[in-house]
Every structure is written in structure tokens, then in C-alpha cells.
C-alpha positions as a Markdown table, in Angstrom:
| # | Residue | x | y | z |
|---|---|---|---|---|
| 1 | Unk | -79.5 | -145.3 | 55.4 |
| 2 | Unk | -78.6 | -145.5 | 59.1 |
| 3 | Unk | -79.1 | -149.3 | 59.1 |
| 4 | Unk | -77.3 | -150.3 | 56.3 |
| 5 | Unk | -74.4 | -148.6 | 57.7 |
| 6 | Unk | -75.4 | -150.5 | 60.8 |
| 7 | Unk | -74.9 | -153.7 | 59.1 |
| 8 | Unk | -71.9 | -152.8 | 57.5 |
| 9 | Unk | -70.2 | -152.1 | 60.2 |
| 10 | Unk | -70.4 | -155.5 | 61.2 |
| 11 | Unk | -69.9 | -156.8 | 57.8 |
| 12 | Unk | -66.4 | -155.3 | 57.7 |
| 13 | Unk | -65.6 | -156.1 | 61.7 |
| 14 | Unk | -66.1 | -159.7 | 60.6 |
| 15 | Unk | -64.0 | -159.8 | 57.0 |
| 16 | Unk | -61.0 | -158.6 | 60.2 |
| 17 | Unk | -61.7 | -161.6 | 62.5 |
| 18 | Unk | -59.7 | -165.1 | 62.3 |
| 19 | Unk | -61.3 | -168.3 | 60.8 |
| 20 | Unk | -63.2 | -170.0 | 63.7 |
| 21 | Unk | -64.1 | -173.8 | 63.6 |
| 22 | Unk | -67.0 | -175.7 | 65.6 |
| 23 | Unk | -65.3 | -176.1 | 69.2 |
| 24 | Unk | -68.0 | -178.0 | 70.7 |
| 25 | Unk | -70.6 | -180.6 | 70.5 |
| 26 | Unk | -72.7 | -178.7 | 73.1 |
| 27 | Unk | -72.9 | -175.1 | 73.0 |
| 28 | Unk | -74.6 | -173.3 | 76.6 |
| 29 | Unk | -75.4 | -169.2 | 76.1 |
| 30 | Unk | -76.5 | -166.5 | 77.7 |
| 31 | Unk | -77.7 | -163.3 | 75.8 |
| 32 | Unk | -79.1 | -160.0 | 76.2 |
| 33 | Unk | -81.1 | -158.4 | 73.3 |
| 34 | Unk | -82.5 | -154.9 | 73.0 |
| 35 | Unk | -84.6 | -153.4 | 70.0 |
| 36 | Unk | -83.0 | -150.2 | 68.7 |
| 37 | Unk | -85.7 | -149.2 | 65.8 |
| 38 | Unk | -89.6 | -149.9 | 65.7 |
| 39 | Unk | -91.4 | -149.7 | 62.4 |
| 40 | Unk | -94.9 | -150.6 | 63.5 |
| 41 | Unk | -97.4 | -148.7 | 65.8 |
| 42 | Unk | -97.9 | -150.6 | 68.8 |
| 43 | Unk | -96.4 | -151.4 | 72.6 |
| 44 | Unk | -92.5 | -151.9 | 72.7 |
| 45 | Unk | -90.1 | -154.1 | 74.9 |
| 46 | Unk | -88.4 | -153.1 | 78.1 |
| 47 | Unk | -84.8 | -153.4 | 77.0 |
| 48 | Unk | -82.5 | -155.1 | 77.6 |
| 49 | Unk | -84.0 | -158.6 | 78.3 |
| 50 | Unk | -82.1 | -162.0 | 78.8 |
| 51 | Unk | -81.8 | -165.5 | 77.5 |
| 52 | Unk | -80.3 | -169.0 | 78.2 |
| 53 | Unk | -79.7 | -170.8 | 74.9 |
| 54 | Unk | -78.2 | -174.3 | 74.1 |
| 55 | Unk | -77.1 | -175.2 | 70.5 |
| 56 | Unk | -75.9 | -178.0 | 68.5 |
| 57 | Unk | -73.2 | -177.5 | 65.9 |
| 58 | Unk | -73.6 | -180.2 | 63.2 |
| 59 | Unk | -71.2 | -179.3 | 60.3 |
| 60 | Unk | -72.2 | -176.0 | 59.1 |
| 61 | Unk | -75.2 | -175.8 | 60.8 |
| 62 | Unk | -76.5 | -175.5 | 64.4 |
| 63 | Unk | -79.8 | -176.2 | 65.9 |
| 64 | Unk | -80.8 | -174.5 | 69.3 |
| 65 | Unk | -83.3 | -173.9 | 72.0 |
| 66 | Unk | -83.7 | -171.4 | 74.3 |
| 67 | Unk | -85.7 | -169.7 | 77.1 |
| 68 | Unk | -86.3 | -166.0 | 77.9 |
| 69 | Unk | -87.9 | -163.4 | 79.3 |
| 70 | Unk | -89.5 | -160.1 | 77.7 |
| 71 | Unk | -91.1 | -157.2 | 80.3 |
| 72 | Unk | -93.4 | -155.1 | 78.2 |
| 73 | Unk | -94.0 | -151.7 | 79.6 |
| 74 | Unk | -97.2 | -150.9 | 82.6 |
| 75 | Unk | -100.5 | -151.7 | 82.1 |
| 76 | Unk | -103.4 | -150.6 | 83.5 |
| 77 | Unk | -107.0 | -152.2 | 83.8 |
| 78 | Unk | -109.8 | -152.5 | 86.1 |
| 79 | Unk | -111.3 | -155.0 | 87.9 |
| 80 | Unk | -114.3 | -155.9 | 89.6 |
| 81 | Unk | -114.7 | -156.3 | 93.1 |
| 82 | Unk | -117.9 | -157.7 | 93.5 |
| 83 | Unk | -118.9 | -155.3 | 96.6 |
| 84 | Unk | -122.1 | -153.7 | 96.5 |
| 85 | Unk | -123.4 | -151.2 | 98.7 |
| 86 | Unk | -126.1 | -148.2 | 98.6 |
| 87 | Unk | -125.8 | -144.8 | 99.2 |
| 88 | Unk | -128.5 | -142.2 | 99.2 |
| 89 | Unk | -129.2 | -139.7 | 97.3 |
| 90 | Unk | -131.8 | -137.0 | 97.7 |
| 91 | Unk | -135.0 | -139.0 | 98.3 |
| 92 | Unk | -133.8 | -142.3 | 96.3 |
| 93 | Unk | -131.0 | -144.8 | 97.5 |
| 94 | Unk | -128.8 | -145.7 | 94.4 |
| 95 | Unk | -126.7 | -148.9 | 94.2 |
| 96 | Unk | -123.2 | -148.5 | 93.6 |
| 97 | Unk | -120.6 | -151.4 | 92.2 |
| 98 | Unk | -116.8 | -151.2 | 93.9 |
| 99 | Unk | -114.0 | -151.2 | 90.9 |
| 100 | Unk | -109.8 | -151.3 | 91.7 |
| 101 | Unk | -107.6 | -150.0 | 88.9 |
| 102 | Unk | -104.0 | -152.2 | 88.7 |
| 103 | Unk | -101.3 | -151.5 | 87.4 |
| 104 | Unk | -98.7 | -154.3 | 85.8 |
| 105 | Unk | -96.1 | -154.9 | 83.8 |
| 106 | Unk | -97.1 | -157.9 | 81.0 |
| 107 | Unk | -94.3 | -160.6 | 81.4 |
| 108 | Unk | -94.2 | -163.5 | 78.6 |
| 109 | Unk | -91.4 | -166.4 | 78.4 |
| 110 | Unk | -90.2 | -167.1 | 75.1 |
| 111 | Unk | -89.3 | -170.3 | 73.6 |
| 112 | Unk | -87.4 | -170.1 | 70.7 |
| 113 | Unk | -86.0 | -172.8 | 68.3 |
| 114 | Unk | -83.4 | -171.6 | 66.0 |
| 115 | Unk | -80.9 | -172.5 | 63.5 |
| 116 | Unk | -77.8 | -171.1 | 61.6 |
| 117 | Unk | -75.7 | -171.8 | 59.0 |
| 118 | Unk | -72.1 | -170.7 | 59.2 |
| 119 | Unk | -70.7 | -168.7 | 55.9 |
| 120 | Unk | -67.0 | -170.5 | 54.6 |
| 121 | Unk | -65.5 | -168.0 | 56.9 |
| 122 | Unk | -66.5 | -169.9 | 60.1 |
| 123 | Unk | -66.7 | -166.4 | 61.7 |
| 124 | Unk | -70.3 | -165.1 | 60.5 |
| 125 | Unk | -73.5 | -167.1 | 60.0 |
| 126 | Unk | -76.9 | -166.8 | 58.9 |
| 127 | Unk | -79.7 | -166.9 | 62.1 |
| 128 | Unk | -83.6 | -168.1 | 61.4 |
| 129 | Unk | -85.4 | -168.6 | 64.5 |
| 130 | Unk | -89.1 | -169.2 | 65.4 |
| 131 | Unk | -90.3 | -168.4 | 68.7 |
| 132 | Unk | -93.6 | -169.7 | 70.6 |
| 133 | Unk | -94.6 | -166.4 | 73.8 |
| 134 | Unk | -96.4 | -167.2 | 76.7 |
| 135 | Unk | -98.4 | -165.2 | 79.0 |
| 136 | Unk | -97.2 | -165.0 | 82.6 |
| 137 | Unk | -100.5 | -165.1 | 84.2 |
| 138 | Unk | -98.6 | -165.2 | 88.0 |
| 139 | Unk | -96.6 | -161.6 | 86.9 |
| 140 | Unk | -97.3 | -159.4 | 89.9 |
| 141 | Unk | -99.7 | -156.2 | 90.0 |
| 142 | Unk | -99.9 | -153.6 | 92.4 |
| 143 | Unk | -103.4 | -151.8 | 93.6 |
| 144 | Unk | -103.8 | -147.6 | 91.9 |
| 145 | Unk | -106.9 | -147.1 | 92.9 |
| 146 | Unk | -110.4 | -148.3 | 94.1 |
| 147 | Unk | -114.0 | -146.4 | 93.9 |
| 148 | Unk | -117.2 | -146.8 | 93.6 |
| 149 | Unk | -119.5 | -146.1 | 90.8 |
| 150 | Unk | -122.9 | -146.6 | 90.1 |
| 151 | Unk | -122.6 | -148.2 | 86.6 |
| 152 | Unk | -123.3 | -152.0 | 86.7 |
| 153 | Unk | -120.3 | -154.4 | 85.5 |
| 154 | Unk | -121.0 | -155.7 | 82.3 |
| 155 | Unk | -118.6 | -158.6 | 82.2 |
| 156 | Unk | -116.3 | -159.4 | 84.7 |
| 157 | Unk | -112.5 | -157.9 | 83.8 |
| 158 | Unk | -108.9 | -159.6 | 83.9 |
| 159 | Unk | -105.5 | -158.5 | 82.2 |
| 160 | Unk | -105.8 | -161.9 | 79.9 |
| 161 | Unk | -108.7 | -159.7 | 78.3 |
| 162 | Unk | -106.5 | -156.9 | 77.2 |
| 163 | Unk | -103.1 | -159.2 | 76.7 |
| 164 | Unk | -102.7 | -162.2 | 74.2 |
| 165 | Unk | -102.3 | -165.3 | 75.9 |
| 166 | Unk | -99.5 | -166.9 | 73.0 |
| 167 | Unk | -97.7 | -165.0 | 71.0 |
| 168 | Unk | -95.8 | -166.2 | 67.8 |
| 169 | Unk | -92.1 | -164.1 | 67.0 |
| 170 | Unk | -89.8 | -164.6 | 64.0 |
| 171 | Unk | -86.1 | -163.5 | 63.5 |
| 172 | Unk | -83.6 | -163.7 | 60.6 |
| 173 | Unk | -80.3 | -162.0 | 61.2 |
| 174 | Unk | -76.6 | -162.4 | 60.9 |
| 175 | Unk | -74.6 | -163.3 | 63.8 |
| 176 | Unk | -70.4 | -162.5 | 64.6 |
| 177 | Unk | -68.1 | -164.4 | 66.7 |
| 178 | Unk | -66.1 | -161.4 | 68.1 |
| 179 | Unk | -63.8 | -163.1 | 69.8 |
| 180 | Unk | -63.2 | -167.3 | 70.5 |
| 181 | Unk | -61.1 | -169.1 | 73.3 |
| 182 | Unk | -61.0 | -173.0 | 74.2 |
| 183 | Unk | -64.1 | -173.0 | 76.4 |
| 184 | Unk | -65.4 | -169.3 | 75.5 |
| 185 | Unk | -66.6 | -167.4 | 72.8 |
| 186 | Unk | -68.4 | -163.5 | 72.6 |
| 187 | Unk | -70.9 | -163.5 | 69.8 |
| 188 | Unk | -73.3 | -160.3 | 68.2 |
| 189 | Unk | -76.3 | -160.7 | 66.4 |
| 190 | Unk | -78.4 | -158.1 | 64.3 |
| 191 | Unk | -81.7 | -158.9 | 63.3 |
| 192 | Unk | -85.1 | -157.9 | 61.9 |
| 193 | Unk | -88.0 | -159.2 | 63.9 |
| 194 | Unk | -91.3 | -159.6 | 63.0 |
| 195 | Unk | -93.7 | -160.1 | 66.5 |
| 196 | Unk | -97.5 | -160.6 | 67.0 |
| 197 | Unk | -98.8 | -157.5 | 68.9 |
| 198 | Unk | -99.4 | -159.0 | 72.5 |
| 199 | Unk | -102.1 | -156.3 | 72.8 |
| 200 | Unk | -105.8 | -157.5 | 71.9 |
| 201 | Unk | -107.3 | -154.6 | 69.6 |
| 202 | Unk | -105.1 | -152.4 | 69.5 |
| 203 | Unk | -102.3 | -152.0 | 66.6 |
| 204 | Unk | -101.1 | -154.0 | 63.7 |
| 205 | Unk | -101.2 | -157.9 | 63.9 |
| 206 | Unk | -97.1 | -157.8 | 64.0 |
| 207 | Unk | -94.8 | -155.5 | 64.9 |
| 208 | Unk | -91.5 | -155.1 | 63.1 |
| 209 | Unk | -88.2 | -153.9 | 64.7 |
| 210 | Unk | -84.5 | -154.3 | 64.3 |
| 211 | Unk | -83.2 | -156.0 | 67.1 |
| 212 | Unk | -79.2 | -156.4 | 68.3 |
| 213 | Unk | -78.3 | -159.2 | 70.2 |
| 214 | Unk | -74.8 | -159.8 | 72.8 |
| 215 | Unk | -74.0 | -163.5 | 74.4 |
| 216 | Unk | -70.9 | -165.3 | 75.5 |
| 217 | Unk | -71.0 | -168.9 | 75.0 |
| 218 | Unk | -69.2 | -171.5 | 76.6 |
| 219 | Unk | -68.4 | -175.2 | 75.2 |
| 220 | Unk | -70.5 | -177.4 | 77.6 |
| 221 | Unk | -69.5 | -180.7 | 75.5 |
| 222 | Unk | -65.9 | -180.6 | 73.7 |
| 223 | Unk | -64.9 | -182.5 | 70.6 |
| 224 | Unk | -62.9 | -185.6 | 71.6 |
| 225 | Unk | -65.6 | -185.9 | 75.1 |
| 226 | Unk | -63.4 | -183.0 | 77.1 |
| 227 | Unk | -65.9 | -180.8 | 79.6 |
């Protein structure tokens, strides 16, 4: 119930807004999107996270591209060091394997290719959008701990073995222009996502959410060649 109501908020806020035409060849965007409901098991997003999007109005469509940046929450795992000592017990001397437990926050970059098709309004449209995640290996991790045990490593450990290295995300939502000037526009986008689970074993294969979206555009290419 809560999320129809969510939706129909927006429905009527748009029915209120003035007719908005194309105003530019070359769209440049920045957003910030945040996931207000989960409906699967399974790690969520850091919110908000950002974007830089560029779209293409042809008619009453418009293709895009983007780049951004999702933070999943800490991590742990454990490594080993490949130190190995002795210590002695009683009358024996036991062999004992150095571990470090780190802690890190999973990073991917997101490319997503979208496209939309404006309703006869020209102040709501229709969003689909495909988006290809990938692993940053070069995210940085900080030291919790490091011991010794005497239990031999059985395979050697790294946070690709707990985290997916590509991830696959889809979106369909309807987007608002809030409010439009010559070079400027404010745009709002609810959505239902469906996202592979970046974590290897652990959860459902996709994770489903309703996701809200915020960006203000600006017309990088004007009809008639005006910047």
C-alpha cells in the first residue's frame, strides 16, 4: 500500500507540471540514488551513491550512458601471510601459519545504458536501463587483526573469493521533470531494481528493491548549435 501511494504521489505532482519539450541535443547529468525498500535477503547499498549520465533525445526517445559508483557495506576476510614459525609445546614443537583479518568496503563502478520514452505530456517518461558492475579490485582495506594458528591454509584467500567480479543490474521506472529552465532542468526517478547479489554463496541470485533517483541536468548541446 505504502508504495502505491509512493507512486501516486508523483503521478499527481506530474499531471501539475507544464508541458516540457526536448531542449537539447546533448543532455550531461549528475544523480544521486538511494534504495528505500529491500524485498530480498541479502547485502544492501550504502546510500546515497552518485552518477554522471549523458543522453540523447531523439524525438520521444532518449538513449544514455552513464558511470557510477556503489559502496556496499564492510567486509571482512582473511588472508594468508605466508609466515611460518614454530612454537613449543610441552615436549613437541608445533608449526603454526600467520593469518590477518581485513576489513573493506566492496566498491563496483556501474555502467549503465538506458533509454526512455517520453509520455504526450513531455513532462513524465518511461526509464528501461541495463547496467554492466565491476569489481574495484584497487578499493582500499585496512588491517583488524593478525595471529597465528596452527591449522594449515588450505587455499590461499582474497576478497575476489567472497565478492563477484561483474555484476549484471536492471531498472524500469518512471521519471519527472520537476522543474526546466534554458540550460537546466531537476528531474526524479522511482524505480524497481532487480540486481545480482555481488556476494558469492550467500543469498538469492538477485536482489529486488525500490530505488528513488534525484539529478539536475544541463543542456551540453542546444537545438539550433547554441552551448
Amino acid at each position: 500500500m505504502k508504495n502505491i501511494l509512493f507512486y501516486a504521489f508523483f503521478l499527481i505532482l506530474a499531471s501539475r507540471l507544464s508541458a516540457q519539450e526536448p531542449f537539447a541535443k546533448m543532455v550531461i547529468g549528475l544523480e544521486a540514488a538511494m534504495d528505500l525498500g529491500h524485498y530480498s535477503e541479502g547485502v544492501e547499498l550504502r546510500r546515497p551513491f552518485p552518477g554522471l549520465h549523458v543522453e540523447y533525445p531523439f524525438k520521444k526517445f532518449s538513449f544514455g550512458a552513464g558511470i557510477s559508483r556503489k559502496v556496499y557495506p564492510e567486509s571482512r576476510y582473511k588472508t594468508f601471510d605466508r609466515n611460518i614459525s614454530s612454537v613449543q609445546v610441552g615436549a613437541s614443537e608445533v608449526t603454526v601459519f600467520q593469518y590477518t583479518d581485513k576489513v573493506f568496503r566492496p566498491v563496483y563502478w556501474s555502467i549503465p545504458l538506458r533509454i526512455q520514452y517520453r509520455l504526450p505530456c513531455n513532462c513524465v517518461y518511461v526509464q528501461g536501463a541495463a547496467s554492466l558492475d565491476f569489481f574495484d579490485t584497487g578499493a582500499p582495506e585496512k588491517v583488524e587483526s593478525t595471529y597465528w594458528s596452527s591449522k594449515p591454509p588450505t587455499r590461499t584467500w582474497s576478497r575476489r573469493q567472497y565478492f563477484k567480479s561483474t555484476l549484471r543490474t536492471y531498472e524500469l521506472g518512471i521519471g519527472f521533470k520537476l522543474h526546466s529552465t534554458d540550460y537546466f532542468r531537476l528531474v526524479a526517478r522511482p524505480s524497481f531494481v532487480w540486481s545480482e547479489n555481488p556476494e558469492i554463496g550467500n543469498g538469492p541470485a538477485y536482489l529486488r528493491s525500490l530505488r528513488m533517483s534525484f539529478g539536475i541536468q544541463y543542456a551540453f548541446i542546444r537545438y539550433g548549435g547554441k552551448m
